[in-house]
Every structure is written in C-alpha cells, then in structure tokens.
N, C-alpha and C positions, 0 to 999 in steps of 0.2 A: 567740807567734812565738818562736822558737829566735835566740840569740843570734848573730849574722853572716848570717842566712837574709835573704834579700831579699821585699820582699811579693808582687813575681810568681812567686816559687820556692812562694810559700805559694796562690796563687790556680790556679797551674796544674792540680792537678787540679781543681777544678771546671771550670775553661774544658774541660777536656778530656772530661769528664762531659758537661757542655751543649750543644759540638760533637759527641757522640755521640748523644745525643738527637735533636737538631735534624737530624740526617740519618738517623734510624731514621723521624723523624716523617716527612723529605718525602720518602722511599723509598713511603712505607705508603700517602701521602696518595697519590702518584702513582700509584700500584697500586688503590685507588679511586678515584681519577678516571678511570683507560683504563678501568675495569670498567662507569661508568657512563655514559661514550660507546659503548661496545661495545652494552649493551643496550640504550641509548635509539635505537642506529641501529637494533636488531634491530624494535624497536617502530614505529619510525617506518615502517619497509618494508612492514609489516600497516595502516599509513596510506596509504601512495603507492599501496601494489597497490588499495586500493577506491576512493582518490578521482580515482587520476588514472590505469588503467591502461595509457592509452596513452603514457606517459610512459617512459624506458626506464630500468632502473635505477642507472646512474651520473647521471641528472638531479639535479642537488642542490639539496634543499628547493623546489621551486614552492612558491607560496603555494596555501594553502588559504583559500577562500575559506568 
C-alpha cells in the first residue's frame, strides 16, 4: 500500500472486477434459464396435445395422471 492511499482506494478495483462479474454471471444465467422455460414449454405442448387434446392450449399444466 502506497503511503497516504486509503484501503478502500486499494480494494476498489477488485470490488469493481467482482461487480462486473457478478452481473455478466446473472445476465448469462438469465439467458439460460428463459432458454429453458421456452423449450420445456415447447416439450410439454407435445405432452398436453396426446394426453389431454381436448384441453385448449392456454390450459395450464392439468395434471397428468
């Protein structure tokens, strides 16, 4: 540490490193998680059309029995 430097003057870049991180990570996360709601609905609709077809398609989740 440099003499008159304060220790948050010396910590801030990494806080500002690991603030960057930390929102690249929940960017990406998020961006896989709508990817895997998107397909598990696509999958599920190839469920509701055999098991329940008279059911109309904004029905959400019936139970399978």
């Amino acid at each position: 540490m440099f003499r008159g430097e304060s220790m948050s003057a010396v910590l801030w870049p990494d806080r500002k490193r690991a603030t960057v991180a930390l929102l690249l990570f929940g960017v990406s996360f998020g961006y896989i998680e709508a990817a895997v709601v998107t397909y598990s609905g696509a999958l599920y609709e190839l469920v509701r059309q055999r098991f329940y077809p008279q059911h109309p398609p904004s029905d959400v989740f019936p139970l399978l029995t």
